[in-house]
Structures are given as structure tokens and as C-alpha cells.
C-alpha angles and dihedrals in degrees: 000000000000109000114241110235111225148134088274089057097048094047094053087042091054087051095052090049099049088060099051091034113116137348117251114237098243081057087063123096105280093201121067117266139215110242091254087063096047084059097057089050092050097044097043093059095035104037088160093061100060103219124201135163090275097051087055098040093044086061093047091056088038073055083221085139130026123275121263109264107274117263101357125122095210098046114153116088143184090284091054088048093045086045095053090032081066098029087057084051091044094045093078097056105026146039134239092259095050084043089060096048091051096048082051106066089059117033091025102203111022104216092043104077086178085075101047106116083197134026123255087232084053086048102049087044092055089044088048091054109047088042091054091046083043085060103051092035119028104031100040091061090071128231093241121041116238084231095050089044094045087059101052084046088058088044104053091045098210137169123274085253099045096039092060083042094060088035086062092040092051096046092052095048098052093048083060097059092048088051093051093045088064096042093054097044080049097050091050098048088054102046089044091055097050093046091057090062 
């Protein structure tokens, strides 16, 4: 049976995401880890973004996230998980170069820790946190009102197939231009702020 795409199901979907939706850092290795391991972690929680050993050393030498801890095996530690946790989240609206500024206005140079005005544990907390309210406020009220929906449906009369077929078109693309609306408020908040300094 094809599944019909409506508010209901989005909402229901929203609701399964949000509680499955992040680790909490005291969920996160607590050892240090070898970058294959790393990998495992990454790719475990973000099927969908294909990590490998040149994605995470591209963003070291971008210097996007902070270097593995000179001459240790085992050198990536809490703070490398919590930085490619939110960079996995980032990577969707922003690019490196927009992850860096951000990183930026809170931890200034990424490989010093004396200059972090926060830590990178009070950080992914506050992130946690507002993704997890985002959830069970923001996205399970949907882009596109059933009513709404329900309207351009009537007016298109359509077939039972294609009509499930548009309903799921609309919602999508709704859901889209929610989605670049907040990449692009985001994008300009960032750029503004950088060109103030």
C-alpha cells in the first residue's frame, strides 16, 4: 500500500526523528579513538554522509576542526566527535567555509583551546538541546497546512494515484523551502557578522 503524505505523517515522522535525533555527549566515547574508529562512529550515526579517512582529514588541514593530538596513536578525542557531530549537522546548510566562521565565533582559532570563550561540551549541549525543542516545536507544525494542501489537491483533480503522487510533491517541496529559508537567514547572519569584524 503506498503511504499517503500528509501533515499527519510528517508529524508522526518528526516525532520519530526527534527521538532518535542526536547523542548526548555523555553518550560519546569517552577514550580516545584511532581515526578508523572515528569513522565507524561517524558513519554509524550519518549513514547518508559517507564518511572516509579524506573527508576528516580534509577538514583538519582546512583546519574546519581541530588536529589530532600529536604522537598518539589514539588521538581523537570527545572535542573531534562533538566538532563532526555539528559539522554533519552544518554540512547541509553551509559551507566549509561558513562552518569555519561559525566555529569561529565561539571557539576563535580552532587548534588554540586557551581562546574558546565556550567549551565545545557547553556547545554541543546548547546545540542538543535547541535541535531537540526544534523538533517538537517548529517541524511538527508542517510547511504546508493540510488545509492548504487539501485545496491545491481539489484544484488540480487528479487521479487517486497521481494525487498521492502531487501531495507528496507539494509536501516536499514545501519542506524545501522551509529548509532554504533557514539556510539562507542563516547564511546572512553569518556573513553579516563576519563582515562587522
Amino acid at each position: 500500500m503506498v503511504k499517503k503524505i500528509d501533515a499527519d505523517y510528517i508529524r508522526q515522522t518528526t516525532e520519530e526523528m526527534s527521538k532518535n535525533n542526536m547523542v548526548s555527549y555523555d553518550e560519546l566515547p569517552k577514550y580516545d579513538l584511532f581515526l578508523s574508529q572515528v569513522i565507524d562512529f561517524l558513519n554509524d550515526k550519518f549513514p547518508e554522509d559517507k564518511y572516509t579517512n579524506n573527508i576528516v582529514q580534509n577538514y583538519i588541514k582546512s583546519e574546519v576542526i581541530t588536529k589530532p593530538e600529536d604522537g598518539k596513536k589514539r588521538g581523537y578525542t570527545k572535542i573531534h566527535l562533538v566538532q563532526l557531530v555539528l559539522l554533519s549537522y552544518m554540512r547541509p546548510v553551509l559551507t566549509t567555509e561558513e562552518i569555519k566562521k561559525v566555529f569561529s565565533l565561539a571557539f576563535n582559532e580552532i587548534n588554540d583551546r586557551t581562546d574558546d570563550i565556550i567549551s565545545w561540551e557547553v556547545a554541543y549541549k546548547i546545540f542538543s538541546e535547541t535541535q531537540s525543542k526544534s523538533f517538537n516545536e517548529n517541524l511538527s507544525t508542517p510547511a504546508v497546512e493540510e488545509e492548504r494542501l487539501e485545496d491545491i489537491i481539489k484544484g488540480l483533480d487528479l487521479n487517486d494515484k497521481d494525487e498521492n503522487s502531487i501531495r507528496t510533491f507539494v509536501s516536499v517541496m514545501s519542506l524545501i523551502a522551509q529548509a532554504s529559508a533557514i539556510k539562507k537567514l542563516v547564511q546572512k547572519v553569518v556573513n553579516e557578522f563576519h563582515e562587522e569584524d
